[in-house]
N, C-alpha and C positions, 0 to 999 in steps of 0.2 A: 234511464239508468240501466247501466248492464247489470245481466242476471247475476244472484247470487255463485259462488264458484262453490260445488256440492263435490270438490273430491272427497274421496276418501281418506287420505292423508294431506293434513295444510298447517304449514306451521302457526303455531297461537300466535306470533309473536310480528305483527304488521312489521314489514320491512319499507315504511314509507319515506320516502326519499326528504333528506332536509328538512322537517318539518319546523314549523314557524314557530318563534316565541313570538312573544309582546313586548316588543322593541320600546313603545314606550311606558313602561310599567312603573318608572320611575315619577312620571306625568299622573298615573292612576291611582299612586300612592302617596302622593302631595297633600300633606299637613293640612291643608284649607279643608278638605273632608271631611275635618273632625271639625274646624272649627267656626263652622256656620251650620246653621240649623233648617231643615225643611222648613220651611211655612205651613200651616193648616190644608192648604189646598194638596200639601203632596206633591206638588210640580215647582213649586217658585222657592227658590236658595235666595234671601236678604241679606246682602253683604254690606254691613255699618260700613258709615265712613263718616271721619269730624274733621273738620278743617278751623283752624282758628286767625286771629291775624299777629301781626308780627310787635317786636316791642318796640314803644318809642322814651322820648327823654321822662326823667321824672323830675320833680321841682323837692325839694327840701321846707319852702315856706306855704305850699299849697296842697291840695286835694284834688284832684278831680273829679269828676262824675261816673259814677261807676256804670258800667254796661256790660253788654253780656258780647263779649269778644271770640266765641264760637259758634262754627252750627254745626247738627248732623245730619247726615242724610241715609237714606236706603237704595242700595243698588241690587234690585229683582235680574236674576238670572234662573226664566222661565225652561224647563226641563220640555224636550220635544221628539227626542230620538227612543221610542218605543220599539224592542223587536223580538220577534219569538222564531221558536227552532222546534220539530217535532219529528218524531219517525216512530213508525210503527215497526216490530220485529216478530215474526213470530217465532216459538219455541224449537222447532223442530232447525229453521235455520243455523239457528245456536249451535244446536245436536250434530248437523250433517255438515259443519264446518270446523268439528272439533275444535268451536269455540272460540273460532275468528271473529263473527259477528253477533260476540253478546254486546251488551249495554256499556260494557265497559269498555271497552275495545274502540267502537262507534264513538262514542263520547268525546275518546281521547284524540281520534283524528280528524272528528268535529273541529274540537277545539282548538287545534296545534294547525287546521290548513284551510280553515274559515273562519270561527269565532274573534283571535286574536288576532291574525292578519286585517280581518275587516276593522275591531276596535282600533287597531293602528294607525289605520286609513282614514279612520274617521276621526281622532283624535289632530291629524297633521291638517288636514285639510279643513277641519272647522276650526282649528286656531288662524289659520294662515287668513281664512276668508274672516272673520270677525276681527282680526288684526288690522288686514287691510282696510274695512268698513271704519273703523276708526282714523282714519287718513294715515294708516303710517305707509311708508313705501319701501319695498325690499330692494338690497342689493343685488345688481345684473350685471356686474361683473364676470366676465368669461374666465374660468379659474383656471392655473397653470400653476406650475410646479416653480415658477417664476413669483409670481404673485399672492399667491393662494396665503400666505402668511400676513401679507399686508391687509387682505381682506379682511382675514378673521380678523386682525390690529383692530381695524375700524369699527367690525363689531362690535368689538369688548369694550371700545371708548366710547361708543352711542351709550352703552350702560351705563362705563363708569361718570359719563357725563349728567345721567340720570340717577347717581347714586343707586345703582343696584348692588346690591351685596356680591362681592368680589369672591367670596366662599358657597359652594354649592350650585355654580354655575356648571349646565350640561351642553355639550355640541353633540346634537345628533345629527350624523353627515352621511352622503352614500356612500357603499366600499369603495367606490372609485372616486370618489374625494380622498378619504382616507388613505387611500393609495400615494395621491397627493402630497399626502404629508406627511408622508413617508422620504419622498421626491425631493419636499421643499428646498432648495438651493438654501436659504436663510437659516436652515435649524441648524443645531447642533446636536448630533448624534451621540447616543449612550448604549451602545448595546452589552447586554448581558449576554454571555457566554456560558451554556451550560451543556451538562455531561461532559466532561473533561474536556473542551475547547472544540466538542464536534458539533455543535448545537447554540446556532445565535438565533437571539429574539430580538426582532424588530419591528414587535407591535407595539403603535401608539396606541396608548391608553388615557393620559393625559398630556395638559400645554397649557402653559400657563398655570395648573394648577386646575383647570378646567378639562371633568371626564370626557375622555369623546370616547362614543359610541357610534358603531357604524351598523347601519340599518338597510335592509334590502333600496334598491332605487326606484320600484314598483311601490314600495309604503313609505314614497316622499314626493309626492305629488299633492296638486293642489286642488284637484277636482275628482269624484267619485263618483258611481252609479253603484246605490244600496238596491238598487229594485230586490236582487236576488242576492244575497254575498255580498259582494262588493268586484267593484271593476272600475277601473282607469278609464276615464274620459277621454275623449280624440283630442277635447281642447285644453288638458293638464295640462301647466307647466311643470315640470322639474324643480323638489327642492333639492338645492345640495348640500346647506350646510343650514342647522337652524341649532341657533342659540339662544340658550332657553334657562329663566331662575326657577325651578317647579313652586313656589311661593307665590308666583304671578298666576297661576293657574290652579282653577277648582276642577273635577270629573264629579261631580253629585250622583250618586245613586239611590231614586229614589222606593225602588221596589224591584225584587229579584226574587224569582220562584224556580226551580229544579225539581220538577217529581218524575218518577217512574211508579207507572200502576200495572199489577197482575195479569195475564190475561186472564178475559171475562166474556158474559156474553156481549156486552154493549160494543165489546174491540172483537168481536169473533175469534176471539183463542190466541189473541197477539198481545204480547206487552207494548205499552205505548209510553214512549217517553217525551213530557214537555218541559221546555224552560221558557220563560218570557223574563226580559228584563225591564226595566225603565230608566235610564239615564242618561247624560251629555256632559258638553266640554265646554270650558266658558274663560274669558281671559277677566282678571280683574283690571277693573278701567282705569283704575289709578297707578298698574303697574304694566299697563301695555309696551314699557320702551322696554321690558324685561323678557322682551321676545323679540329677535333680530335672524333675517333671512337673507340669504342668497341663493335666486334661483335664473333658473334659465330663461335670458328673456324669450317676448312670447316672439313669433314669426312677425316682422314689419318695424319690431321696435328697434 
């Protein structure tokens, strides 16, 4: 790490380039959160499921025998992604940085150019790989400005062929998709004109009635290295377009801790601040066709 910068005049105010939000926040704010309950162990989310069977004819002069025409079952989704964040600061850097590097400061570009970018990264790339373990298979269509409308066509019919709820569907795509469909040959364009006819908007936002949101092309990949942060794999694919119902998908949390303590003697005169959290990403099994990908195929295929 480079040394602290001790000018004597530094603006308070981090001027850090672009910082990240959490592209998929939509994903980490999904209803299912609330509505499954830790298990005793702390780690394992039990998601009911009852399936019954279908009806058949009745008779008007008979009875039948009654039986029990449902079951239910439990689908455990074991928590595994534990990570913690720590730095120590001492006071006097505080002081001779006029206050560049307090706690707060730190914190915020923690979490705006690691914390979230890495949650992103992990949230795509453990959907995609527990998707595919499920036998489904992505589209590898090579997308163009040509076709890229037929694509996403075919995505939305995998769903609506699967009865997914046609409201509250997201496409999270790379800007250079989005770009795309911008391009599409097939759309029909609406622009708004604003500030007196000198200022046109032609950002898609939605299609179909489905939000797209477009997401760096570094946090849409399918492989990750957490050792440290997080980082892109040599053997990622490319995702480029993934359509997604947030209802198909839990994020459980199941323990989060944030302290900052004084300096003392134990820190030798530094305040230390920790966070640990415990939590992961899980698809529910009975609504996996509610996630649909196109990505780059790999090299060979």
């Amino acid at each position: 790490m480079a040394a602290i910068n001790y000018a004597a005049q530094y603006a308070q105010e981090l001027a850090q380039a672009y910082p990240y939000v959490l592209n998929f926040g939509a994903l980490y704010a999904t209803p299912n959160n609330h509505r499954y309950r830790m298990g005793d162990d702390g780690k394992t989310v039990y998601i009911p499921t009852i399936s019954t069977t279908g009806r058949v004819d009745s008779s008007r002069d008979s009875i039948a025998m009654a039986t029990r025409n449902y079951d239910n079952a439990w689908e455990p989704k074991v928590l595994s992604n534990q990570r913690k964040w720590s730095t120590l600061v001492h006071p006097k850097d505080i002081d001779q940085t006029n206050a560049v590097a307090s706690i707060r400061n730190i914190t915020q570009v923690y979490n705006e150019e690691q914390k979230f970018p890495e949650m992103d990264a992990y949230c795509i790339s453990t959907l995609y790989a527990e998707w595919t373990e499920q036998g489904m298979t992505a589209d590898t269509t090579a997308l163009t400005a040509a076709n890229i409308l037929t694509v996403f066509d075919s995505l939305m019919l995998n769903m609506d062929n699967a009865r997914v709820p046609a409201n509250g569907r997201i496409l999270y795509c790379t800007h250079e998709v989005k770009m795309l469909l911008k391009r599409a040959t097939d759309i029909a364009h609406e622009y708004d004109v604003l500030d007196g006819r000198t200022v046109v908007n032609r950002n898609i936002s939605r299609l179909d009635e489905v939000e797209v949101i477009g997401v760096p092309a570094t946090l849409m990949k399918t492989l990750y290295d957490f050792t440290t942060g997080w980082a892109v794999k040599s053997n990622a694919q490319q995702i480029n377009m993934f359509l997604v119902h947030p209802t198909a998908v839990i994020t459980p949390v199941s323990y989060e801790l944030a302290q900052l303590d004084p300096p003392s003697a134990i820190t030798e005169g530094k305040y230390i601040y920790f966070e640990e959290s415990f939590e992961d990403v899980f698809i529910l099994n009975k609504k996996k066709d509610a996630l649909q990908f196109n990505v780059t195929a790999a090299s060979g295929e």
